[in-house]
Structures are given as structure tokens and as C-alpha cells.
C-alpha positions as CSV (number, residue, x, y, z in Angstrom):
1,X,0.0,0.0,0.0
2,X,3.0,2.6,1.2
3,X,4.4,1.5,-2.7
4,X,1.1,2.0,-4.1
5,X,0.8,5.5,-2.7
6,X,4.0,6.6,-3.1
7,X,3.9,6.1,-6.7
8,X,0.7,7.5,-7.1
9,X,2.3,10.8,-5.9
10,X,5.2,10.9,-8.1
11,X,2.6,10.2,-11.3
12,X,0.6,13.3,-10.0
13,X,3.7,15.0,-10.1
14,X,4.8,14.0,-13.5
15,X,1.3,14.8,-14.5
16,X,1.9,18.8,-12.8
17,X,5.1,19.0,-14.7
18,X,4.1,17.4,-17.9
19,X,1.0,18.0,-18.3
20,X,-2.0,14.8,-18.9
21,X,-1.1,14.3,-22.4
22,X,2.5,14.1,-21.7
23,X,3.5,17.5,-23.4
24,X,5.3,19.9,-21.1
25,X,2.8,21.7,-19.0
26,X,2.7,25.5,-18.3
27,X,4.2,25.0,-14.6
28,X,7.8,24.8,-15.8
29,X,8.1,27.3,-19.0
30,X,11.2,26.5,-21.5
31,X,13.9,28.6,-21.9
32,X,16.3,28.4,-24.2
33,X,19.7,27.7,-21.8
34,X,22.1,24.8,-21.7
35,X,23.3,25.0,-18.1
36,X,20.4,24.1,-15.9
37,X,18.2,20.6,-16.2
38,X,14.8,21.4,-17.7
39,X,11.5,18.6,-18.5
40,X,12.2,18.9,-22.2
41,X,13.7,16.5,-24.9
42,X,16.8,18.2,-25.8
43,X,15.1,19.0,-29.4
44,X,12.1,20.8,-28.0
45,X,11.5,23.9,-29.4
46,X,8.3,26.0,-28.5
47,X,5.9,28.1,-31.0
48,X,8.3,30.7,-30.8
49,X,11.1,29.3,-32.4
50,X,10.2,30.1,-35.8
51,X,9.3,33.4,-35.2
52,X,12.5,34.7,-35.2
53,X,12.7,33.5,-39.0
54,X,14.4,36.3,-41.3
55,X,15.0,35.6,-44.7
56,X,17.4,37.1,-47.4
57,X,18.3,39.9,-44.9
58,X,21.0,42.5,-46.1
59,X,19.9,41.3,-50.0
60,X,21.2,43.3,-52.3
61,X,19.0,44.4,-55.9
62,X,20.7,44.4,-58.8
63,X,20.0,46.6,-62.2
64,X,21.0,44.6,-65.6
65,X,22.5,47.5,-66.5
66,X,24.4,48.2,-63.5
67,X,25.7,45.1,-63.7
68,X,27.1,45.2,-67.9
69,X,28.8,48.2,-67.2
70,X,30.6,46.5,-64.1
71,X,31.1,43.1,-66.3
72,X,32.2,45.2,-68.8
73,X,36.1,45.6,-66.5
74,X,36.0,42.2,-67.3
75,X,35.5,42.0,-71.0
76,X,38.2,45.2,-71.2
77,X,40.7,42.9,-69.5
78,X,39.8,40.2,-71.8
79,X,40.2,42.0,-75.1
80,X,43.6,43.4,-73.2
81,X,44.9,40.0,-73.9
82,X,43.6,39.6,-77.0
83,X,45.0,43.1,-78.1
84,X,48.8,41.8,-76.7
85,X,48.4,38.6,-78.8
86,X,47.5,40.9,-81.9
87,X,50.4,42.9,-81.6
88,X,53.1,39.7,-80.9
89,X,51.6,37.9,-84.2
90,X,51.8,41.2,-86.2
91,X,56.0,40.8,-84.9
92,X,56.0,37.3,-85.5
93,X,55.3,37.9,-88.9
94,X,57.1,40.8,-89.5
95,X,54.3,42.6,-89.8
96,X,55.4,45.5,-87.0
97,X,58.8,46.9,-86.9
98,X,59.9,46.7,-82.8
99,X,60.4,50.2,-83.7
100,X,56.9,51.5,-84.1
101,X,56.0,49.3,-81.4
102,X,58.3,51.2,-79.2
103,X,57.3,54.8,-80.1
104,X,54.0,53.4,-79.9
105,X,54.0,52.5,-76.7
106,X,56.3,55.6,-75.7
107,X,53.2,57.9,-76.6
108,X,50.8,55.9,-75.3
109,X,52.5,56.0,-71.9
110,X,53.2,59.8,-71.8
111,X,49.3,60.7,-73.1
112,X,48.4,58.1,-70.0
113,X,50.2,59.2,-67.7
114,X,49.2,63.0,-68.2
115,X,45.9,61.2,-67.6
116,X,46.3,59.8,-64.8
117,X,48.1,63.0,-63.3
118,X,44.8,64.7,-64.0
119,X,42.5,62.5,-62.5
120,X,44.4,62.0,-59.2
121,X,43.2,63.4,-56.4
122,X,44.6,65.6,-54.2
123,X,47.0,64.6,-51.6
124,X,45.7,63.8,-48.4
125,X,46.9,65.3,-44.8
126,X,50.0,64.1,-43.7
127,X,50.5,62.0,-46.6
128,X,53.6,62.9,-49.3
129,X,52.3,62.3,-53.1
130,X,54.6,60.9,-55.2
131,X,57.0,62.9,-57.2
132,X,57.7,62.8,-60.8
133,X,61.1,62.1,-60.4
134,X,60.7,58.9,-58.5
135,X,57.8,57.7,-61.9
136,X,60.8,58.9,-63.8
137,X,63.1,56.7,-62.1
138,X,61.1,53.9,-61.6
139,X,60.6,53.7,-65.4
140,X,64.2,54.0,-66.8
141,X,65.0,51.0,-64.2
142,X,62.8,49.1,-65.8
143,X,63.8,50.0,-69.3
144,X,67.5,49.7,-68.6
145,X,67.0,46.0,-67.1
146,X,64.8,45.0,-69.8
147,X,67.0,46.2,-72.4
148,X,70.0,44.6,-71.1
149,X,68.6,41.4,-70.6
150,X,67.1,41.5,-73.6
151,X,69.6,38.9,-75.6
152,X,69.3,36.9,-72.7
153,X,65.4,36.7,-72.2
154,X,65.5,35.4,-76.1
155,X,67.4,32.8,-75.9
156,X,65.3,31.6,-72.6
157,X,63.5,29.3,-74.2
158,X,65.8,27.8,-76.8
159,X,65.8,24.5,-75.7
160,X,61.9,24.0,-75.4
161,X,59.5,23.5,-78.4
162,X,57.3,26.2,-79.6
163,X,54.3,23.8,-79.0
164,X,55.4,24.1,-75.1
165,X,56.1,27.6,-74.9
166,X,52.2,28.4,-76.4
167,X,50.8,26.3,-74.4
168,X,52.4,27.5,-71.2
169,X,51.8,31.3,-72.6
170,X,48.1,30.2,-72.7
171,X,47.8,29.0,-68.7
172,X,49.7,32.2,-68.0
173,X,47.3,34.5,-69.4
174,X,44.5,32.4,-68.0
175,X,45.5,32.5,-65.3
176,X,46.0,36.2,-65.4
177,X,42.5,36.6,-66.2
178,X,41.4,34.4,-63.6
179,X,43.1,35.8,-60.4
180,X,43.0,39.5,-61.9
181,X,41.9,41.9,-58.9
182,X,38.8,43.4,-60.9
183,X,37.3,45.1,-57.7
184,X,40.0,47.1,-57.2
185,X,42.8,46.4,-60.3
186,X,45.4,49.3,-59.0
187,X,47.8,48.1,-58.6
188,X,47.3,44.6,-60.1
189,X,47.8,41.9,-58.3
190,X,50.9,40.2,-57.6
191,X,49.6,36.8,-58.8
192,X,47.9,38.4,-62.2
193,X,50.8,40.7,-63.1
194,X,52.8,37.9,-62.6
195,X,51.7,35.1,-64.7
196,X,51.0,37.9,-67.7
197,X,54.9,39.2,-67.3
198,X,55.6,35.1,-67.5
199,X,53.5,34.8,-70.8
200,X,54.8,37.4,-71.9
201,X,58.6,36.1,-71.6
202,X,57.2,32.9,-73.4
203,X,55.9,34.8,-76.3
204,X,58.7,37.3,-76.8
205,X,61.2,35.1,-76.5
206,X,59.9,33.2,-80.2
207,X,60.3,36.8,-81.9
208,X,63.2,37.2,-84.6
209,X,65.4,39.4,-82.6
210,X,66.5,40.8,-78.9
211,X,64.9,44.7,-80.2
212,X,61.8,42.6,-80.8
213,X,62.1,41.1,-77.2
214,X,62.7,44.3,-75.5
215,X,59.7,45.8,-77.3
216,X,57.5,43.3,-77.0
217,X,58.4,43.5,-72.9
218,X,57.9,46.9,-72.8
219,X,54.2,47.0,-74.6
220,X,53.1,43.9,-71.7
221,X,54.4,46.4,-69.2
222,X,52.2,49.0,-70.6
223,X,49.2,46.6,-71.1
224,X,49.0,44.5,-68.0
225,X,50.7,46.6,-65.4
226,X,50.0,50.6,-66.2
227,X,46.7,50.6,-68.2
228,X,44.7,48.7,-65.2
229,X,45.6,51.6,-63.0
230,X,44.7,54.5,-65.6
231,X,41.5,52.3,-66.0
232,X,40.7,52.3,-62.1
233,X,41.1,55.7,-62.4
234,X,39.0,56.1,-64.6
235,X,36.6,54.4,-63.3
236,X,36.4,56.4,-59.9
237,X,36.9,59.7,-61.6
238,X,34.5,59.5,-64.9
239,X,32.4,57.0,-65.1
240,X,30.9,57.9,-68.3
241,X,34.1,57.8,-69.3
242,X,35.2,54.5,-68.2
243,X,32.2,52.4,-69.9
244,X,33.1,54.5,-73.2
245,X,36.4,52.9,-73.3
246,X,35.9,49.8,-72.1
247,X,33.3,49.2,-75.3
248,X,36.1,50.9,-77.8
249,X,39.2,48.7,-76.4
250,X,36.5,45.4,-76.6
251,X,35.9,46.4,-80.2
252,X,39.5,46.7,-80.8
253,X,40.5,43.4,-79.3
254,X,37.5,41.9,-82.2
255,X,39.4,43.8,-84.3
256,X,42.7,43.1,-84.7
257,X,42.1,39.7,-83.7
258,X,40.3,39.5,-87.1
259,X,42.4,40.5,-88.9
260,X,45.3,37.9,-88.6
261,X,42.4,35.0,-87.3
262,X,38.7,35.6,-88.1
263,X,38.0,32.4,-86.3
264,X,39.4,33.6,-82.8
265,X,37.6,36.6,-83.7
266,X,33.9,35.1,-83.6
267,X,35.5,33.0,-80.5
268,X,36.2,36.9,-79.1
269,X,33.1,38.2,-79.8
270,X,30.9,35.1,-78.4
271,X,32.8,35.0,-75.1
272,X,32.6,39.2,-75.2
273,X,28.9,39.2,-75.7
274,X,28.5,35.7,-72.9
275,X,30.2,38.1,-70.1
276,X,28.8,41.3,-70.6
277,X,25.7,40.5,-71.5
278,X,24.5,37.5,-70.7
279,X,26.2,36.4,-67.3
280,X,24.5,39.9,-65.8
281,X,20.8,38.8,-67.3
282,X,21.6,35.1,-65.9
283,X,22.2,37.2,-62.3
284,X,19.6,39.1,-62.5
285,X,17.2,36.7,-63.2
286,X,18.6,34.2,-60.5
287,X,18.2,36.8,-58.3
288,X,14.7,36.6,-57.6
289,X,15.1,33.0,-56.5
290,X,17.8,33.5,-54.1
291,X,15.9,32.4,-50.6
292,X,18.7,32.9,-47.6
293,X,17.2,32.2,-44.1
294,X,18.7,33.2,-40.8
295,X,17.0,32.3,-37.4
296,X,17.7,31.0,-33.9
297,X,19.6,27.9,-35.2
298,X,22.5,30.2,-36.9
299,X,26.0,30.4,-34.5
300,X,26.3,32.9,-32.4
301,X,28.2,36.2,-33.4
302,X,29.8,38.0,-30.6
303,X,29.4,42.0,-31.4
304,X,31.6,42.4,-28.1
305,X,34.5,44.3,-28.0
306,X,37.6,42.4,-27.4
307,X,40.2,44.5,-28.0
308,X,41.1,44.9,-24.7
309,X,42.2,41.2,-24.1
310,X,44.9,41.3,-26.7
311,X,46.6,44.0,-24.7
């Protein structure tokens, strides 16, 4: 009987706690903590747990146009490359003296720089702009080690076959196109500059002389080093501007591509027209199904500051 009773009691306690049906009753509320023992499976959540539901918070809307105009940075680059490999199979062929290459380029890099000079800003407080002089510098360094090892950088390759040295040209400037910093291209990346200077080598060093070489050096340093930064510039300072030229150096790249290989030329153009113009309309219209929930389950994110610790 003392058995009998005594369960009794602890089932009319169960029944306080739990409630009849054996759902958790209203005498012990659940909280959401870790540290104390509650009369809950460890799964239980109440009716409030999807009421802190949020979904695709902090999403941002995006305009097609918007978006061709910033895709067009990347078809620039693009016909950058295909511009440079225009200009080394014009060499190749004898087609362009190293000559007008070089006073080409010489032009080019004074009207650009005069550019740039005019769309910089003006120095900040505290911090020294750079001079002339040290641009002045920095340039006939690079001239004067390029042009010495000029005879050297053409016979670099002399012992591997042509076949080798295009296909390693074309990773190179894949790979430059890849791991280019389009956000923010000035100054290029390490990586990108890189691997276009290395294609670069590859290429020039299957031209018919060491002028050729030194020339052919000198126009990558003007393509994939100094142009991106004139281009960012640019791009902050006249934005009208920027989408002008992307569209005229992408209808140069067609161009001249055409004109020694109409097949990489419609190649060009269809890989062109995919990234500016259909990649943004393929985000666009993605867009709308994007469904990016956030809610009680997501980890914690300590907004403390913790500064002081590290001292």
C-alpha cells in the first residue's frame, strides 16, 4: 500500500510538470539555456522558435544595367589580352617593326600618364604624393633591365619546343585573367601581373630578334601593369568615361584579332557578348530565386568588444 501511494504521488507530479497528455505543462516554462536541467527533450523547441525567421536579410538588388557596365572591366581585361596577342603575331610575322612598337607605346604611356596626373586626387593630410622624379626613375630602371637582358630573355627558351612555350603562354594568361583583382585592379595583383609578365617572356622570347624582345616586354608592361591603374582611375573619376572605353578597347581586341584569325575573332566576340551580357541577365534573373534564411539555429556572433584582451 506505502508502494502503491507513493507512486501515485510521483505520477501526480509527472502529470503537474508534464501536463495529462505528456507535453510539457505550463508550470515549468522552457527557456532556451544549456546549463540548468529542464523537463524537455533536448530537441524541443516551442511556438516561438520560428518566429525569429528572417529571410534574405541584407539582400542586395541588382539593375542589368548596372551590372554590364561593371562586367564590362572584365570584358576590357579580356580583349587586353587579345590586343597583346595581336600585336606579338603582327611581330611574328614581321608585320610591326619593334620600332613602331616602341614609339608606340612611348606615346601611349606619356598621353596616360598625363591622364592619370589629371585624375588623381589631391593629396591627403599628412601623406607625401609621389614625385615625378621617383615615376621617372622607376621607369628608366625598368627600361635599362629589360633592355640589357634582352639577348638573354630570347634565348630563354631555346631548348623547349614552340608547342610548349604556347601552351604554357596560354595558362599564363589564363591565369591572369582568372586571379585579376577586378574590384579594385590598382595596382594589379601580384599573382595576375605575374603570370602575364611570365607569358609574356614565353611569347617574346619566339620573336626574330632581342629589339623585338625588349619591345614586346615593354608593350606587356604597358598593357597589363600601367593601363589597369589608368582604367581604375578612370573608373572612380569619370564613369561615363570608363564604360566608353571599355566598349572601344572590346571592339578593338575583335578587331585586330580579325584581322590575322577571323576564327578567334567570332570566339572573341561570343565569349565578349556571354560576359557582358548574358552572365549579368543570368544574375539578374537568379536573383529573384535566391531564398537565404537566418533564425535561432544560426551560431552565435559576438558583437563584443575584445580588443582589450589582446593587450
Amino acid at each position: 500500500m506505502i508502494q502503491i501511494s507513493l507512486k501515485r504521488h510521483v505520477l501526480a507530479a509527472i502529470d503537474t510538470v508534464m501536463g495529462p497528455d505528456g507535453a510539457p505543462g505550463a508550470a515549468v516554462p522552457w527557456r532556451k539555456v544549456l546549463w540548468e536541467r529542464q523537463p524537455y527533450p533536448d530537441n524541443y523547441v516551442d511556438q516561438r522558435f520560428l518566429e525569429e525567421l528572417r529571410r534574405n536579410e541584407g539582400l542586395r538588388q541588382y539593375r542589368y544595367w548596372a551590372v554590364v557596365r561593371e562586367a564590362g572591366f572584365v570584358g576590357e581585361q579580356l580583349s587586353c589580352v587579345a590586343i597583346f596577342i595581336t600585336l606579338w603575331l603582327y611581330m611574328e610575322q614581321s608585320l610591326l617593326s619593334p620600332e613602331t612598337l616602341l614609339w608606340t607605346s612611348l606615346v601611349c604611356a606619356l598621353l596616360g600618364y598625363g591622364l592619370h596626373r589629371a585624375l588623381s586626387a589631391p593629396p591627403q593630410t599628412g601623406c607625401e604624393p609621389r614625385t615625378r622624379l621617383a615615376d621617372l626613375q622607376s621607369a628608366a630602371i625598368f627600361l635599362s633591365f629589360t633592355f640589357g637582358f634582352s639577348p638573354v630573355l630570347k634565348t630563354l627558351t631555346e631548348s623547349v619546343s614552340t608547342d610548349t612555350v604556347h601552351a604554357m603562354a596560354a595558362v599564363m594568361l589564363l591565369a591572369h585573367l582568372v586571379t585579376f583583382p577586378y574590384a579594385r585592379p590598382a595596382p594589379p595583383g601580384s599573382v595576375s601581373l605575374n603570370a602575364a609578365l611570365f607569358a609574356s617572356v614565353c611569347l617574346a622570347s619566339r620573336l626574330p630578334g632581342a629589339l623585338h624582345t625588349f619591345a614586346m616586354l615593354s608593350c606587356a608592361l604597358l598593357v597589363f601593369a600601367l593601363w589597369p591603374c589608368l582604367l581604375q582611375r578612370l573608373r572612380g573619376g569619370a564613369p561615363g568615361h570608363f564604360t566608353a572605353v571599355c566598349a572601344g578597347v572590346c571592339v578593338v581586341g575583335v578587331a585586330g584579332l580579325g584581322s590575322r584569325c577571323p576564327g578567334g575573332a567570332a570566339l572573341m566576340a561570343l565569349a565578349l557578348g556571354s560576359v557582358t551580357l548574358l552572365c549579368p541577365l543570368l544574375l539578374v534573373r537568379l536573383q529573384r530565386h535566391k531564398d537565404n534564411i537566418q533564425g535561432p539555429w544560426d551560431e552565435a556572433e559576438i558583437h563584443e568588444e575584445l580588443g582589450h584582451l589582446a593587450q
